[in-house]
N, C-alpha and C positions, 0 to 999 in steps of 0.2 A: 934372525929368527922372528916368524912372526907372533907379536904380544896381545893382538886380537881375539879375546877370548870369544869363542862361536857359541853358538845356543845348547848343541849339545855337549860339550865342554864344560858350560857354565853348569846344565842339568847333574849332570854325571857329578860334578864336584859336589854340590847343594846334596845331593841323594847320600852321598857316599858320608857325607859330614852328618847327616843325619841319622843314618845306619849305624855309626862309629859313636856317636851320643845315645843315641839307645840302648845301642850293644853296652855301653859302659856304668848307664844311668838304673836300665832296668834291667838288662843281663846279671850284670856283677852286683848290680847293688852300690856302687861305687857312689862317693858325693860327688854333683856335678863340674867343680872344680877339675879334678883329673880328668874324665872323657874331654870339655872344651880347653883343656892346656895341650891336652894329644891333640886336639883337631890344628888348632892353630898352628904346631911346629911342625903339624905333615903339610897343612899348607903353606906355609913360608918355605917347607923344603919345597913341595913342587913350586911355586912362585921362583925360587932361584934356580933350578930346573927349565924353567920357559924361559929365563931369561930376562924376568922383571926385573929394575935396577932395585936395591937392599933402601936406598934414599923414599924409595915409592911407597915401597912398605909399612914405611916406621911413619910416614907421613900416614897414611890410612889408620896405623894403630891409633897416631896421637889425637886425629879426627876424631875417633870414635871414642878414646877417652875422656875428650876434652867435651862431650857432653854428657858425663856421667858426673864430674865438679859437683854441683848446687845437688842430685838426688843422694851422693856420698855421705856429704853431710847433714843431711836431712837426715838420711838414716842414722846417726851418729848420735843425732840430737833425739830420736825418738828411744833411742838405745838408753842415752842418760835419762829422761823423760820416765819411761814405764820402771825403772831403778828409784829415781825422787819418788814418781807417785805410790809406790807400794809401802817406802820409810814413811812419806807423810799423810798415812793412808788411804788415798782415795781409792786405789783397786781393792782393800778390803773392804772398805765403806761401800762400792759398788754391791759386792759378793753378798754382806749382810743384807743390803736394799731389796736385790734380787731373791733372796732366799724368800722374803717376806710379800713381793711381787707378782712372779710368776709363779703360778701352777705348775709343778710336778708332771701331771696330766699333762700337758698342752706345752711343756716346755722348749722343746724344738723348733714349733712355728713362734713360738712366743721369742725367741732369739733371734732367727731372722727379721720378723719386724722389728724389733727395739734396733739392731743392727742397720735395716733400711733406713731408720728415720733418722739414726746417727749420723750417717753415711749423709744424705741427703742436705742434715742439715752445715755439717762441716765439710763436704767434698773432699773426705780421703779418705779411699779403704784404707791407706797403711795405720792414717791415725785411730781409726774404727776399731779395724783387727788390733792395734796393738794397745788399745787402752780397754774398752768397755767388752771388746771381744775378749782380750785375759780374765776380766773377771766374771764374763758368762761362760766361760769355759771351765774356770776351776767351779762354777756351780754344777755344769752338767757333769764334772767328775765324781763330783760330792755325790750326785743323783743316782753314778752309776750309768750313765748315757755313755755310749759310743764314739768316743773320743772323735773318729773322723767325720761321725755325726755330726755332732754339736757343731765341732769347725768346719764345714760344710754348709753349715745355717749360717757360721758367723759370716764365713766369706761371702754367701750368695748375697747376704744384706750389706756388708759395706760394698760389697759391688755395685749392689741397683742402686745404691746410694750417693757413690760416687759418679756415676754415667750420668742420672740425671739430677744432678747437683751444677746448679751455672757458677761453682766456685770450684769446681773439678778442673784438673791440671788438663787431664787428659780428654773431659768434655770440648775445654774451648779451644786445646790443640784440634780437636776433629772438624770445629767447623772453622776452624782459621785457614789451618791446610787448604780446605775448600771455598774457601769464601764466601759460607754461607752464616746467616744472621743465627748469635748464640741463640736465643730463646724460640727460633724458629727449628732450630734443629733441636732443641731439648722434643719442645713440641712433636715433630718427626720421629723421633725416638719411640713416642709411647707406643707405633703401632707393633711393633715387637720385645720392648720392654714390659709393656702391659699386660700382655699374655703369658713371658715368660714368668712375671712377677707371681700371674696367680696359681700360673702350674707348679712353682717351687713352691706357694705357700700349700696347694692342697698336697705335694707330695711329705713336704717336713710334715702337713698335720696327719695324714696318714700312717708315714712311718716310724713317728715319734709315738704311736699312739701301742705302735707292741714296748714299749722301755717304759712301763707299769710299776714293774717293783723299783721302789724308793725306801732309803733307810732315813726315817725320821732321827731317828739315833745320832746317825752319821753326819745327818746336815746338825740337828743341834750340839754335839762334839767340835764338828767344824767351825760353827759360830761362834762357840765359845772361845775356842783359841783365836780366833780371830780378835775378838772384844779385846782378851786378856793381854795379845801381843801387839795391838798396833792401835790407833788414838781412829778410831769410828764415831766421825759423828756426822752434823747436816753440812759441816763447815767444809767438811770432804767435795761441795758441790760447787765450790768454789772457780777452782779452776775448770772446771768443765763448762761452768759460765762463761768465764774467760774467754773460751776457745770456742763458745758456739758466738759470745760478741765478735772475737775478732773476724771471724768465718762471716759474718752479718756484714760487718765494713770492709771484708775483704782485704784483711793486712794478710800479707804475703806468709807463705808456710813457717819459713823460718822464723820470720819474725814472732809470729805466732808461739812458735815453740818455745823461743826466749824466755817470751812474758810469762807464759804455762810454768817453765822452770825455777824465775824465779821467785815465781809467785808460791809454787809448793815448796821452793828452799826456805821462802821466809814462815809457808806454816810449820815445815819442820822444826827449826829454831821458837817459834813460839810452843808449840805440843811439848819441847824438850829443848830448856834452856842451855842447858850443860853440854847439847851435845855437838863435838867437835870438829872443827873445820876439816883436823886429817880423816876422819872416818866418813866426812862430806864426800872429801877427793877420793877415798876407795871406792865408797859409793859410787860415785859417777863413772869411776873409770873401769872398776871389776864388776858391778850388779847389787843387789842385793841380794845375800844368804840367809835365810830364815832359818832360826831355832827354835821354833815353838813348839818341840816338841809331839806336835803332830804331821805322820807320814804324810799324811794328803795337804795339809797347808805347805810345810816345807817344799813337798815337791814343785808345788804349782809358783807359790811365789820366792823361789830361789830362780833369779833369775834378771835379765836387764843390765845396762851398764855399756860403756863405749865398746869392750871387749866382746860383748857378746853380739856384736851387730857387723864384726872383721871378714866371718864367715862369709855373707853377702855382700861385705865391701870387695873381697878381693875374684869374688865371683862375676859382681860388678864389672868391676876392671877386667877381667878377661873376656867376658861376652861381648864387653863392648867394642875390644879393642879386636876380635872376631869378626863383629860386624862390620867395623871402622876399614877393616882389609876389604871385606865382600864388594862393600858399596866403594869405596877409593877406586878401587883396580875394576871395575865394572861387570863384577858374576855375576851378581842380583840383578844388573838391568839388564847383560847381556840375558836372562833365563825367561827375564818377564816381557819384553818389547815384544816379542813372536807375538803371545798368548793377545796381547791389550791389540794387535790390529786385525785378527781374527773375531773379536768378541761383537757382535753387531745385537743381538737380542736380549731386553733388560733382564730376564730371570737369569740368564749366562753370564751376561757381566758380575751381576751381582753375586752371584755365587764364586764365579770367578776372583771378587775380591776380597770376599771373606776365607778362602780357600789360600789366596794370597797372604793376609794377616795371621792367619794360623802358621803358614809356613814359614811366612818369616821370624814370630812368636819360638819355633820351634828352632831355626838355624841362626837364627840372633839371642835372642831367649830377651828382648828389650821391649817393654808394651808401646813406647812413642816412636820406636821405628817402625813398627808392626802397623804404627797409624800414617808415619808419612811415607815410606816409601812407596805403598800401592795405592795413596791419596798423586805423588808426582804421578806414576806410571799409568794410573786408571783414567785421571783426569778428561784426558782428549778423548775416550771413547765415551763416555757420559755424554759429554756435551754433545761428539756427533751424532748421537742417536736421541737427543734433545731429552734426557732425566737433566732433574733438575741438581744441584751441589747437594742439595738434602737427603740425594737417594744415596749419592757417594759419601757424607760424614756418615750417615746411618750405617751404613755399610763396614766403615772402617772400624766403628766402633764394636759391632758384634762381632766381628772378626780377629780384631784388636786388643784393647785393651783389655776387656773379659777374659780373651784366653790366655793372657799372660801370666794369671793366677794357677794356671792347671800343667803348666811348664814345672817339669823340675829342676831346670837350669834355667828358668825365666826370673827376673828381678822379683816381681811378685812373688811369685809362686815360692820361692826360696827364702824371700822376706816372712811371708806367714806361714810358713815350715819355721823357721827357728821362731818365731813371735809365739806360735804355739806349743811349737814341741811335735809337732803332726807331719809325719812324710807328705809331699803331694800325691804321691801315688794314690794316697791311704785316704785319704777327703775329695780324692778327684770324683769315683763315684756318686757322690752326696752333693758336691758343689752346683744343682741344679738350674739355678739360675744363669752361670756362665755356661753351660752347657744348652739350655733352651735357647738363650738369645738369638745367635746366628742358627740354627733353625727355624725360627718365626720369621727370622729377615729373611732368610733364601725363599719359604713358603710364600712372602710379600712378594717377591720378584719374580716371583713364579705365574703368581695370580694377579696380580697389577692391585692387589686391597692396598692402599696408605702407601702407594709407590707414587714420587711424588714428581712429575713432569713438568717443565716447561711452561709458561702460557701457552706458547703456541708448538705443540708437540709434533717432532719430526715423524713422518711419514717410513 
């Protein structure tokens, strides 16, 4: 039997997996987990159907799980992480801050920048959205804003944040892939980051601007429970110092996270001497549950903990171990090699490779595959038509990472759905700035503006 999988083969499987995630994600309504557990056992059934050996398989799963390790526990650790910081209260202390900060008025575009500058300054959406994004979210609840609003500010700002941040995971994966110099492709970036930056800021400041009625009532009810349940003060700014130093010298995520943790374990212990190492370890392992009494605190900040981060672990592990098959057994390269020695004109390639990153965003749901695999496959057509690696990291990034937030079986997109509380479906609309980027890059590609060639550009 032959085990060559052909182009249209490879097409027809990709499409059909796609369909079948859909059908189950936004048909049924179903959590992502069940549609990609269905996709995978029709594909190892057809896989043992063709005749793949069962040993090739499980070697493709373990591939692909075996680079999900180090973001597992990462997630693990921001899970216990936004848990510590609400007992020792810096997410309250954020909330009170903000009440006193932002304008009412102007609150939406006011989230997205404090959000970009987060993002930027620490390079991670995840840590963004799930620290300073929780506590500008339970304000815009407090306000009465649009739940997929607000979190639609939050994400578009840890986004631009994270993309052009030179301590971003997924920044210097795009230009490593490419071999192109980090701060020259940050650089590169701006010419579709920039624009999409300021079309998200006029759209938040426009559409924030009908979410008028605010209950002053409701925010000073809110803050009082806040004061009366959890220890708010400057000292709360501690750890966020912490993490924008270590982000500055660049100590590695985890490590980072460590020192964060036990730096708020040890303000816990001081704020409240008495209190206990077992209530530490429920803490960390189930979340915090709030009883203060107030419907809207409790809701928001009940929440956090190892347990509540399982969801995306084990979503995690299957996407990847999805994708781990795709790429091992050769569908994804058999679908995309046609396309890459057909592509001869930049606006087509380029488009071509953001069209690529989405697709695989969408049939892997993993934002670093979505950056190398159509970084290997794109590669040789760049260079033969003399763009420079800069047009390709750019490329991979708007296509890429960004939209891996808008997936609802994407790592992203699933991590700030439970961080929040907010479907992606429900914030997809709002998420403007991942949605402008790869626009503005295909419009570059199109028109040759900040499309970056060669010295000496092939004819």
């Amino acid at each position: 039997m032959n085990k060559q999988i052909s182009f249209k083969e490879a097409v027809t499987i990709l499409i059909l997996m796609l369909v079948m995630l859909g059908w189950g994600v936004i048909g049924f309504g179903l959590s992502p987990q069940i549609p990609v557990l269905t996709v995978i056992a029709l594909l190892i059934f057809w896989l043992q159907i063709r005749g793949f050996e069962w040993e090739e398989v499980m070697k493709g799963i373990s591939q692909g799980i075996s680079t999900a390790i180090v973001p597992i526990f990462i997630f693990l650790l921001i899970g216990t992480l936004i848990a510590i910081w609400i007992q020792a209260g810096i997410i309250p202390s954020l909330m009170v801050l903000g009440f006193h900060m932002i304008s009412s008025h102007f609150f939406v575009p006011s989230v997205f920048l404090v959000c970009s500058l987060v993002g930027l300054a620490i390079g991670s959406g995840f840590t963004t959205v799930s620290t300073v994004g929780i506590a500008l979210f339970g304000m815009g609840s407090t306000l009465g804003i649009n739940p997929a609003l607000t979190a639609g500010a939050i994400i578009s700002g840890a986004v631009f944040g994270d993309k052009m941040s030179p301590l971003s995971d997924s920044t210097n994966l795009a230009s490593a892939v490419t071999e192109a110099d980090l701060f020259d492709h940050i650089k590169n970036m701006m010419w579709s980051t920039i624009p999409a930056f300021i079309g998200s800021l006029l759209f938040f400041f426009f559409l924030g601007q009908s979410n008028k009625a605010t209950s002053l009532a409701g925010i000073a009810a809110v803050e009082s429970s806040l004061r009366q349940n959890f220890s708010v003060s400057f000292w709360a700014a501690l750890p966020i110092i912490l993490m924008f130093a270590c982000a500055w010298k660049k100590v590695p995520a985890i490590q980072t996270l460590f020192a964060n943790i036990f730096l708020s374990v040890a303000m816990i212990f001081v704020q409240n001497p008495g209190f206990k190492m077992q209530k530490l370890a429920t803490l960390i392992e189930s979340g915090y549950v709030s009883n203060s009494g107030n419907k809207t605190v409790d809701a928001l900040l009940t929440r956090g903990g190892i347990s509540s981060m399982m969801g995306t672990v084990s979503l995690i592990i299957m996407t990847l171990a999805l994708g781990g098959i795709l790429m091992h057994l050769g569908i994804i390269d058999s679908a995309m090699k046609p396309l890459v020695e057909r592509l001869k004109k930049p606006g087509w390639l380029i488009l071509t490779t953001i069209m690529a990153g989405i697709g695989i965003n969408l049939f892997v749901g993993e934002q670093y595959l979505s950056v190398i695999l159509p970084a290997n496959a794109f590669k040789p057509a760049y260079k033969r038509i003399g763009l420079d690696p800069l047009a390709l990291s750019r490329a991979l990034e708007d296509g890429g990472s960004v939209i891996n937030y808008l997936i609802p079986w994407g790592v992203a997109g699933s991590f700030v759905a439970s961080a929040l509380g907010v479907p992606v479906l429900d914030f997809l609309p709002f998420t403007m700035f991942s949605l402008l980027s790869p626009v503005f890059s295909i419009l570059s590609g199109f028109t040759g503006i900040g499309l970056k060639w060669k010295q000496e550009k092939v004819a």
